[in-house]
VONUNU-78120 format. One record per residue: x, y, z of N, C-alpha, C in turn. Coordinates in steps of 0.2 Angstrom, whole numbers, plus 5000, padded with zeros to 4 digits. Layout:
XYZXYZXYZ...
! end
This chain:
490650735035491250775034491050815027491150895027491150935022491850895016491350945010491950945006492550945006492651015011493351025012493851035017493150975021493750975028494150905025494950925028495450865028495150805028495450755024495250675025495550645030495150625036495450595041495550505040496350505044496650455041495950365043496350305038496050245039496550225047495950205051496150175058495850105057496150045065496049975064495349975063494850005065494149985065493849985057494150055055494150055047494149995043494849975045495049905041494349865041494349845047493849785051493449795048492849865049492349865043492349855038492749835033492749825026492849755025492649715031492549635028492049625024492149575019491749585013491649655011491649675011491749735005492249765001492249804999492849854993493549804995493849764990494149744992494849794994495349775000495749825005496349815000496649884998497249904994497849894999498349844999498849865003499749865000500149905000500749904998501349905003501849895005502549915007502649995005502950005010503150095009503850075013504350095013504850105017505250175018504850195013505250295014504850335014505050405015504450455015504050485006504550475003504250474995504150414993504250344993503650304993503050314996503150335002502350335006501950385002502150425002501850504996501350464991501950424987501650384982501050344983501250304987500450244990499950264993500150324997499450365002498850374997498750414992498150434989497950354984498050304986497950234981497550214987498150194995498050124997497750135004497550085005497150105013497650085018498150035016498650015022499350045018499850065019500650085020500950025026501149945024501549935027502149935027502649945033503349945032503449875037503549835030503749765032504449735033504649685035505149695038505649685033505149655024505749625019505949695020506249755021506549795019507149805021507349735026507949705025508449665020507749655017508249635009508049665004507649715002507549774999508049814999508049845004508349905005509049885007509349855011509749825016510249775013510049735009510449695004510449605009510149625015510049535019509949495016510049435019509649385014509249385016509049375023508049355025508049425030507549415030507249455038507549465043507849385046508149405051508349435053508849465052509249515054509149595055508449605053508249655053508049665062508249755064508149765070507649805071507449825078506849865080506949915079507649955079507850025078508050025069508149975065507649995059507149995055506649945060506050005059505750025062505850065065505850135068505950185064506650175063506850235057506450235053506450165048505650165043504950185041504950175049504150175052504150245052504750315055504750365054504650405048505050375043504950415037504550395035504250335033503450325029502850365033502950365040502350435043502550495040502950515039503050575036502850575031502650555025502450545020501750535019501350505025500550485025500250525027499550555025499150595026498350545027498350495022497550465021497850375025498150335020498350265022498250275029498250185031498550195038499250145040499750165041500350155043500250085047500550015046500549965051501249945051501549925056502349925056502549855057503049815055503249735056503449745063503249685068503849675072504449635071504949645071505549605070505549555072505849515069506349445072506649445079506449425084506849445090506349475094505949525093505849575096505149545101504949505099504249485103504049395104504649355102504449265103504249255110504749295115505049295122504549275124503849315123503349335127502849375126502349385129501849445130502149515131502549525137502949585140503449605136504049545131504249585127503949605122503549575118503049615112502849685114502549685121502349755124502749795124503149785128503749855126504049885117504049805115504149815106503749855103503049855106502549855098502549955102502449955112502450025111502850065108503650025109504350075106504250115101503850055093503650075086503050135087502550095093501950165090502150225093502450235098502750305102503150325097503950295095504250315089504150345084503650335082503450325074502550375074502350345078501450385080501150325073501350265073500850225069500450185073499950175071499250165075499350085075499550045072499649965073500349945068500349885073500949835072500449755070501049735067500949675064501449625066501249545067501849495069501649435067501949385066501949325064501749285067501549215065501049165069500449165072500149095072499749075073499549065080499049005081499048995085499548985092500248985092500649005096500749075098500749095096500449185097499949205097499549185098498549205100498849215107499049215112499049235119499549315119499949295115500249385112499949425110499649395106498949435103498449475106498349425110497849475115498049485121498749485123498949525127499149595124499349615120499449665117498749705112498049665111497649705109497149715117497249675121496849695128497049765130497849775128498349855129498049905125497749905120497649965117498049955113498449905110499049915105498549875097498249895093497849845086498449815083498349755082498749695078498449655073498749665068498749625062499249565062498949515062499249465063499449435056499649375055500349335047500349275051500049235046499749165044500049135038500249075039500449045032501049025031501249065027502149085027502249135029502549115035502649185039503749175039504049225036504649225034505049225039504949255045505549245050505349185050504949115050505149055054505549015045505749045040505949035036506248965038506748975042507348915043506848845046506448855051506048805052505548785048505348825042504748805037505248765032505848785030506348735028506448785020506248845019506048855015505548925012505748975008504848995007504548945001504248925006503548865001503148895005502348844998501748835000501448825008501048865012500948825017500048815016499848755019499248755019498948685014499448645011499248595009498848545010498748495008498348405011498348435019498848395024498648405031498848465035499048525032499048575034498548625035498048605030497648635029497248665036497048605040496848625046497248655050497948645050498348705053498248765054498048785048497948845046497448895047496848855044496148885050496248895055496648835060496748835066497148915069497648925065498148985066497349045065497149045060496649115057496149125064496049035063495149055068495749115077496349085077496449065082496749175084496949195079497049255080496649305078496149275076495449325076495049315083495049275085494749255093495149305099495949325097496449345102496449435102495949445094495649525094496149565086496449505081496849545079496249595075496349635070495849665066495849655059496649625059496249585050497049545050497149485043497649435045497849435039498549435037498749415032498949355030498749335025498949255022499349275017499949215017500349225012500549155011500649145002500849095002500249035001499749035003499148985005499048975000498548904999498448884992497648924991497548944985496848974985496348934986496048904987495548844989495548864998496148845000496148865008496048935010496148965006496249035008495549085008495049055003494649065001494049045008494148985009493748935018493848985022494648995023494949045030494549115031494349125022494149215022493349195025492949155022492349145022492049115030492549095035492349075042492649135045492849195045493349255047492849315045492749345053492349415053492649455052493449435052494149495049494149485042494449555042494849535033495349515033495549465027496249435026496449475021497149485022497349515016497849445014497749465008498149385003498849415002499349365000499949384996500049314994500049304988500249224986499649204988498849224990498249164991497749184987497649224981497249204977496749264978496249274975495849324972495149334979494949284980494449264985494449324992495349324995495549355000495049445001495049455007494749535008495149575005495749575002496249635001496849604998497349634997498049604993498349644995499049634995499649674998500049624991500849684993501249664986502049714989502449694991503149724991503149774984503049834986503049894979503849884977504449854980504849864975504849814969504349764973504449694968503949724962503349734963502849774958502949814953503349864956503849904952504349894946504649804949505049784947505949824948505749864953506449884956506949834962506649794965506949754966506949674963507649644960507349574955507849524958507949524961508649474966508149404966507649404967507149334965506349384964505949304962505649354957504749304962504449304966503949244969503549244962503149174964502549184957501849214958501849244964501249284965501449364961502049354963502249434960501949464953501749534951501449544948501949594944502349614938502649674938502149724935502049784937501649814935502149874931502549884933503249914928503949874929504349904926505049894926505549954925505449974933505850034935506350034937506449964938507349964939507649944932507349924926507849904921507749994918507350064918507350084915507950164922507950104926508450154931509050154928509350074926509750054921510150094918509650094913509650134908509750214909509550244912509450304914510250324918510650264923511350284924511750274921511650234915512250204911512250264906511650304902511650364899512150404901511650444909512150484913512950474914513250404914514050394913514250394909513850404903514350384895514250464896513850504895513650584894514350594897514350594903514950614910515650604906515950554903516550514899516450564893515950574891516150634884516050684885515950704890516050784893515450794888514950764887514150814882513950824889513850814896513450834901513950844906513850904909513550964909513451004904512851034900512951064893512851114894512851184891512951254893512251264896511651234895511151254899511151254905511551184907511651174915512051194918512251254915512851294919512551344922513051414923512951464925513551504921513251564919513851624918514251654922514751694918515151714927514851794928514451814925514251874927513251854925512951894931512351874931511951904926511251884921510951934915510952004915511152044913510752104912511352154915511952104918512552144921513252144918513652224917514252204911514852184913
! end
């Protein structure tokens, strides 16, 4: 590729071949100027499904549906050029079965034109798995803490401790076997996380497991510090743009209340320069 031909976007294979190397940049995008922002950084733009308590004010994930992200998955493609777009599937939209994940995972790529979908669990979805990668559909599969099964986990905690540990393997080895092309761990304890990456021709991408993993991902409102409703320990603030957003409307209303804003610059004359 010339200097100055276009940069063609990162696809599933892309990811794949970066096992063990450069470690893989990944972020949350949920709009079209988020994505603007994280395309020239990050090699993945997911539109995960917390953008139901981000954006949406839920308390968990559940509730989020197919038809918003869609709409998500639409705007954050508008905004990419290099990343590669991978889209959550909901809560609901794929436990049924093989057939309904297939119609779900198509709905998003046709909608939206993103090249992969991602969905929860382990070894109980290794047969979705590769029913849907045998399709031509690439899956990144969620290991660990996986949030829609919140209620049944009892909790977001650790997963992966004393006797879970081989659970755990068992979900990775088990959806790396089914075709996914890389897995995310969430939540894991770093010790395990680190076995899971080391027996796995996929990248893992870590959240909450430690340094070891192929990659890291990170909720951009939480890194931001734009969304603080809870705060996880793996969170990292890298700013604090929601306390300096604060600040920036609370200015704006006092300005407003004293009539100093709008100041003569930001107006208009009643006749235009240079006319009497």
């Amino acid at each position: 590729m010339s200097a100055t031909s276009p940069q063609r976007p990162v696809l599933p294979p892309d990811i794949s071949a970066r096992k063990g190397t450069d470690p893989l940049v990944v972020l949350t995008a949920y709009t079209t100027p988020m994505a603007r922002l994280v395309d020239p950084h990050c090699d993945i733009a997911l539109v995960g499904d917390s953008l139901g308590m981000v954006l949406h004010g839920l308390p968990s994930t559940l509730g989020v549906t197919l038809e918003m992200m869609i709409l998500h998955g639409q705007a954050v493609m508008r905004g990419l050029s290099r990343a590669m777009c991978v889209i959550d599937l909901p809560f609901g939209s794929y436990e049924r079965g093989p057939e309904q994940a297939f119609d779900a995972a198509v709905r998003l790529i046709r909608e939206t034109g993103a090249p992969a979908v991602k969905l929860e669990g382990g070894v109980h979805m290794a047969s979705t798995i590769a029913f849907l990668t045998r399709r031509g559909i690439p899956v990144m599969a969620h290991i660990g803490l996986t949030p829609q099964s919140v209620n049944t986990l009892g909790g977001y905690k650790v997963v992966g401790r004393e006797g879970e540990a081989t659970r755990v393997l068992e979900d990775a080895r088990a959806v790396e076997a089914a075709g996914a092309f890389a897995v995310v761990l969430e939540k894991v304890p770093v010790g395990l996380a680190a076995r899971v990456t080391q027996s796995l021709q996929i990248p893992t991408i870590g959240i909450g497991a430690g340094a070891q993993c192929d990659g890291q991902v990170l909720v951009v409102d939480d890194m931001l510090g734009m969304f603080t409703a809870f705060r996880p320990k793996f969170v990292k603030r890298y700013a604090d743009l929601g306390a300096q957003a604060e600040t920036a409307i609370a200015t704006y209303a006092a300005e407003v209340r004293a009539r100093t804003f709008p100041a003569p610059e930001h107006g208009f004359a009643d006749s235009a320069p240079g006319k009497s």
